[in-house]
C-alpha positions as CSV (number, residue, x, y, z in Angstrom):
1,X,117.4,63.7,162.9
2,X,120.6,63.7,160.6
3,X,123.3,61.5,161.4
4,X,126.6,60.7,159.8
5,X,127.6,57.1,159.4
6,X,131.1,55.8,158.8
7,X,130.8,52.5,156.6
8,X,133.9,53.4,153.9
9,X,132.7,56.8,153.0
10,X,130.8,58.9,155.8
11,X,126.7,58.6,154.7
12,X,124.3,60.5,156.2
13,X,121.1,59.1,157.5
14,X,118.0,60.1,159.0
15,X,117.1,58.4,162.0
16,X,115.2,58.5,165.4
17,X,116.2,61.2,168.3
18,X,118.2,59.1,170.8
19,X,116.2,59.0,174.3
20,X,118.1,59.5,177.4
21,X,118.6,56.4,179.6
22,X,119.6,56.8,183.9
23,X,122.3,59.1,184.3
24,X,122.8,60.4,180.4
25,X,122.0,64.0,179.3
26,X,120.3,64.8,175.2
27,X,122.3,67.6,173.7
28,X,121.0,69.4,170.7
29,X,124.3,69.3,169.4
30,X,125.6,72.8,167.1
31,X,129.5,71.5,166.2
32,X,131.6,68.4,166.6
33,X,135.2,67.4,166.0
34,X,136.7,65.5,163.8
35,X,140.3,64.3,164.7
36,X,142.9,61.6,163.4
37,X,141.9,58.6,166.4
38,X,138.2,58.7,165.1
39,X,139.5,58.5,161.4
40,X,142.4,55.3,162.1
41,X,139.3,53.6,164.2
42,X,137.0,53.7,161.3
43,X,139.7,52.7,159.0
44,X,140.4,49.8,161.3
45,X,137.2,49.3,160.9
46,X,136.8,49.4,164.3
47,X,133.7,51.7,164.4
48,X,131.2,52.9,162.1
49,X,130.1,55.4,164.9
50,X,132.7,57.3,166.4
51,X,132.5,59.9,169.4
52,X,134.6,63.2,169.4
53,X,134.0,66.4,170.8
54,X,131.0,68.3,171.0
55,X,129.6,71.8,171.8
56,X,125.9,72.1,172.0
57,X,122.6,72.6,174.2
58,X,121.2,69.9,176.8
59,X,117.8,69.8,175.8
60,X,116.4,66.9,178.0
61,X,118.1,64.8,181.0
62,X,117.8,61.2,181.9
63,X,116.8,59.8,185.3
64,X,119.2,60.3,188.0
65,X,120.3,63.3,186.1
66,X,119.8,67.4,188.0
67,X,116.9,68.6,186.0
68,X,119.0,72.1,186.3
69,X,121.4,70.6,183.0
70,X,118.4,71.6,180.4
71,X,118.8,74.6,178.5
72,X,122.9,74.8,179.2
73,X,125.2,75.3,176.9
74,X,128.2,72.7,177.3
75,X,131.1,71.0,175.7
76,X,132.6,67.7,176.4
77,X,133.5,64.5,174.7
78,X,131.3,61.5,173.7
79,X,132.3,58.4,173.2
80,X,129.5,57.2,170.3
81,X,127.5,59.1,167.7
82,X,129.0,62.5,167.9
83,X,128.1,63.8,164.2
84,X,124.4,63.6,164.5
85,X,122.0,66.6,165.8
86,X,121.4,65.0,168.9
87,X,123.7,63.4,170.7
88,X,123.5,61.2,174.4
89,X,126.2,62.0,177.0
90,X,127.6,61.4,179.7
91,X,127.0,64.8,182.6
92,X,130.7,64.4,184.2
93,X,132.1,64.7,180.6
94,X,130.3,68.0,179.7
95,X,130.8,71.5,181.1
96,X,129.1,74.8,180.7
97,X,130.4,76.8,178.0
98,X,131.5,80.5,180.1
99,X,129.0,83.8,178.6
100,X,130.6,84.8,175.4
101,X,133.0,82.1,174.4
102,X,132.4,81.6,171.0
103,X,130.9,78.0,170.0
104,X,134.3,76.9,167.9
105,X,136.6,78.2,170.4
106,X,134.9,76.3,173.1
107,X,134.9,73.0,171.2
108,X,138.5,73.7,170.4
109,X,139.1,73.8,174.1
110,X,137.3,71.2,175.7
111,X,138.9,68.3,174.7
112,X,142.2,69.9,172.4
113,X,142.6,72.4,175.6
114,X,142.6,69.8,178.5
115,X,144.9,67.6,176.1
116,X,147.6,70.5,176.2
117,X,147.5,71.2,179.1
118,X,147.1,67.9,181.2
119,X,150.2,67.1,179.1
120,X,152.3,69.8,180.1
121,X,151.3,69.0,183.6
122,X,152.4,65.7,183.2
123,X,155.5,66.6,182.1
124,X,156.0,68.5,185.4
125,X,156.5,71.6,183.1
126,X,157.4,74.7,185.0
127,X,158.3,78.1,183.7
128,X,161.4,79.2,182.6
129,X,162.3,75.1,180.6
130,X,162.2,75.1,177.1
131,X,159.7,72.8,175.1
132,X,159.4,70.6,171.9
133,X,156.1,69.8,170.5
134,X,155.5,67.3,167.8
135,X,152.0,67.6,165.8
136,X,152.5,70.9,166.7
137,X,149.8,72.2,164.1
138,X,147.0,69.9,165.6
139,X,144.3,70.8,167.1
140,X,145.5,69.7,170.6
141,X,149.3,70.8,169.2
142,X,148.7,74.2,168.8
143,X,147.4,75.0,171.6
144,X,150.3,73.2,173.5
145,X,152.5,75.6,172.0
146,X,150.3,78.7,173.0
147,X,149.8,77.3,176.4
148,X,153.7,76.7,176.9
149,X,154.0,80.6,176.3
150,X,151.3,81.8,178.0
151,X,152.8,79.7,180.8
152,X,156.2,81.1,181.2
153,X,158.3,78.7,178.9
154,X,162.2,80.2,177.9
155,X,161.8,78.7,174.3
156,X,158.8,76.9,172.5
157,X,160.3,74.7,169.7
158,X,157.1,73.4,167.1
159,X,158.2,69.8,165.1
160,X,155.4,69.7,162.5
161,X,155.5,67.4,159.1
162,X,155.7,70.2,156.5
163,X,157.7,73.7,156.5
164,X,154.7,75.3,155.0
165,X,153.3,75.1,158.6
166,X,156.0,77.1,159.9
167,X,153.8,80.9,159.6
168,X,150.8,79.5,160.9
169,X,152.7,78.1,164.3
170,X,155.4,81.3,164.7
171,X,151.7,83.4,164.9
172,X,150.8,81.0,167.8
173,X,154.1,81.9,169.3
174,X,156.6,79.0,168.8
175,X,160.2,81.0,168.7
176,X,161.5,77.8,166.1
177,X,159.7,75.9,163.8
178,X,161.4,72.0,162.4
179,X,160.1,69.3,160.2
180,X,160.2,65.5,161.3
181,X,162.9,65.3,158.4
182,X,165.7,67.4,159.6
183,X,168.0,67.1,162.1
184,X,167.3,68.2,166.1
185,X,169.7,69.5,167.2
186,X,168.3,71.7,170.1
187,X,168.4,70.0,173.5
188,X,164.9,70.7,175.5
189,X,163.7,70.1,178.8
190,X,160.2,68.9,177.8
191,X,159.1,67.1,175.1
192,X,155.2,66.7,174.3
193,X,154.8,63.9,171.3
194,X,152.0,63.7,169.8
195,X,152.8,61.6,166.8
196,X,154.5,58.3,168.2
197,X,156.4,55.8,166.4
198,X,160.2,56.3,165.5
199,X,159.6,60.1,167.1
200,X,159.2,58.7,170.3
201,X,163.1,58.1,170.3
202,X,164.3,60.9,168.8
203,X,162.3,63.2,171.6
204,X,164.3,61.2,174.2
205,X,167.8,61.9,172.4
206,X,166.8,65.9,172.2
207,X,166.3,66.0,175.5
208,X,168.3,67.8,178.5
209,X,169.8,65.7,181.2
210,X,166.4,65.4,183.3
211,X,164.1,65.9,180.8
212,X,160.7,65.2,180.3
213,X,158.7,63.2,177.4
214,X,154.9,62.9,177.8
215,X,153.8,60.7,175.3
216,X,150.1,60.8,173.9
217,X,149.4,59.6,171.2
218,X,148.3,55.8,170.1
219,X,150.6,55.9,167.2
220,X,152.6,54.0,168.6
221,X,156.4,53.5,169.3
222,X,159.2,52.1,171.8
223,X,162.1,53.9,173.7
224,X,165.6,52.2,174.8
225,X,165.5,52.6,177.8
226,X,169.4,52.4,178.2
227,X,169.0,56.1,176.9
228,X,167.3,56.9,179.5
229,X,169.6,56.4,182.3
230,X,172.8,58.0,182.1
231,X,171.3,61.8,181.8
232,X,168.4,60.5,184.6
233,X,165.6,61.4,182.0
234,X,162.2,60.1,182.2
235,X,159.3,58.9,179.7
236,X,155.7,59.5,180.8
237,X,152.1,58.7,179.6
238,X,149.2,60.4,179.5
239,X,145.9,60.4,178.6
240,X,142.9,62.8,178.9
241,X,140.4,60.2,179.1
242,X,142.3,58.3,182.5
243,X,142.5,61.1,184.0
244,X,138.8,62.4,183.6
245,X,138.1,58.6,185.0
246,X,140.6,58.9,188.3
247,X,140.7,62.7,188.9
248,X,137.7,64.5,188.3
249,X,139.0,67.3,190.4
250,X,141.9,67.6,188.4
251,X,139.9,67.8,185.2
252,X,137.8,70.4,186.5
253,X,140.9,73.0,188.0
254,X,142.0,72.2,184.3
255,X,138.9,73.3,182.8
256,X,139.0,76.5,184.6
257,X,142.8,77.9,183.9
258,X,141.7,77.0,180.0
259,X,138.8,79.2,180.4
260,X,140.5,81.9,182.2
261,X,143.3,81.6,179.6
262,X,140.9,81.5,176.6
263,X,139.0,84.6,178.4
264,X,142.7,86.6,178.8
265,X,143.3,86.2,175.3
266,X,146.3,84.1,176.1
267,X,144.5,81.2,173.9
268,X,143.6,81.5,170.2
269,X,142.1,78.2,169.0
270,X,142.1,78.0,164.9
271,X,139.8,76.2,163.4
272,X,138.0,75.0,160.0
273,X,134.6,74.5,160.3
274,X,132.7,72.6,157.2
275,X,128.8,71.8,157.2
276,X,127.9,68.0,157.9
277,X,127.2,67.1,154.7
278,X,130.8,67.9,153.9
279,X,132.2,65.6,156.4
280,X,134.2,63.9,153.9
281,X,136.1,66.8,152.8
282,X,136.9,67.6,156.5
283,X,137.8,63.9,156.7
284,X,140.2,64.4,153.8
285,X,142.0,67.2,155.4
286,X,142.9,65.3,158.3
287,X,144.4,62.9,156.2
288,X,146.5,64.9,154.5
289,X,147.7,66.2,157.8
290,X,147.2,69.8,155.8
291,X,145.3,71.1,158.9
292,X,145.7,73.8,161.1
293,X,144.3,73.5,164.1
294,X,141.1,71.8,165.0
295,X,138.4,70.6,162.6
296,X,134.9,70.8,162.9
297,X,131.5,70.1,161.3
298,X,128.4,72.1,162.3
299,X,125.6,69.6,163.0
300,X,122.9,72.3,163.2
């Protein structure tokens, strides 16, 4: 089978079909993300193998597996080997793609989606508040912005790198679009960052007395927390993969409001697909943070 190895510049390789061990599920794989975490960990060096997320069929299962996972169609993460045809994973990280959701829409979803969402759940977001969103052009940022609307929010308020994003994220419904360079002026009650480092701070000065910032990304950062106090605002944590680990049940309700949302038309995932033997260029364009939306590679 074709895989992709990360040692400097992605190679691809041709080696054996993985075999499932107890408790793993083989997925003919069709399409697999590629996202900024699995691009810093290989230039850290840190892994020459990265996981991401992955749409495709279950085409054998392991011991200690239900025999009644073959021949699904699912989407989940994995946390090894993801741009390959075949893939191993694990059966409470994958979840049957719904009739008629499109194969890019549904990778889109399944980790980007539960991203969004579980953040603006963390930030006790209810409707009616107002919301910032940093990375708002992301593949998990864009979709925060639609699920915000879809979800009742007063005003949606995208923070994105480059003012040529700005077209892209008013057609996903954010009613103000503002680059990390100017000032924010606009006080919020929710702030979802995405980006980290000297952000993290100014989220906390935009917002409302009794705001919310749910931070999520591993770029880093620090808050004063003397800026916290007087206006009784708070600074919360998340992540997707802790809360798959602690509250499976919670995962699950998640996955089914994103489906019903994606079904309603409410959610419009973009995405640029590129074949796998142009990794490298999809690579490149999540460098240059010129994306928008998620990126793929089809594997099959």
């Amino acid at each position: 089978m074709r895989k992709i190895h990360f040692s400097g510049h992605p190679a691809q390789l041709t080696v054996p079909e993985p075999v499932p061990g107890p408790g793993q599920l083989l997925i003919r794989t069709q399409l697999a993300g590629v996202h900024l975490g699995m691009i810093r960990m290989i230039k850290a060096d840190s892994s020459s193998d990265p996981g991401a997320e992955i749409v495709g069929t279950v085409a054998a299962a392991g011991p200690e597996v239900a025999p009644d996972w073959i021949g699904k169609r699912v989407g989940g993460v994995v946390f090894a080997g993801a741009h390959a045809e075949y893939v191993l994973a694990a059966p409470a990280l994958m979840t049957e793609i719904p009739a008629g959701v499109q194969s890019a829409d549904a990778l889109a979803v399944v980790r980007g989606g539960l991203v969004a969402l579980g953040a603006l759940r963390a930030g006790r977001f209810t409707a009616g508040e107002s919301v910032l969103i940093t990375a708002a052009a992301s593949g998990s940022g864009h979709l925060a912005v639609q699920l915000a609307k879809a979800l009742g929010a007063s005003r949606v308020v995208a923070a994105v790198r480059s003012a040529d994003k700005a077209e892209f994220l008013r057609d996903c419904g954010a009613d103000a679009v503002i680059t990390y360079d100017e000032p924010w002026t606009e006080s919020v009650d929710i702030v979802l960052d995405g980006v980290g480092g000297d952000l993290l701070q100014r989220s906390v000065e935009t917002l409302a007395p009794q705001g919310h910032l749910v931070a999520y990304s591993a770029g880093g950062g620090s808050v004063d927390v003397n800026s916290l106090l007087a206006h009784l605002k708070t600074v919360t944590g998340f992540s997707v993969g802790m809360l798959s680990r602690t509250r499976p049940d919670l995962i699950d309700s998640y996955r089914s409001e994103l489906w019903e949302l994606l079904s309603a038309g409410h959610l419009r995932p973009h995405h640029t697909v590129f074949p796998l033997e142009n990794i490298n260029k999809a690579v490149e364009l999540i460098e240059s943070r010129r994306n928008l939306g998620r990126v793929i590679v089809q594997t099959a």
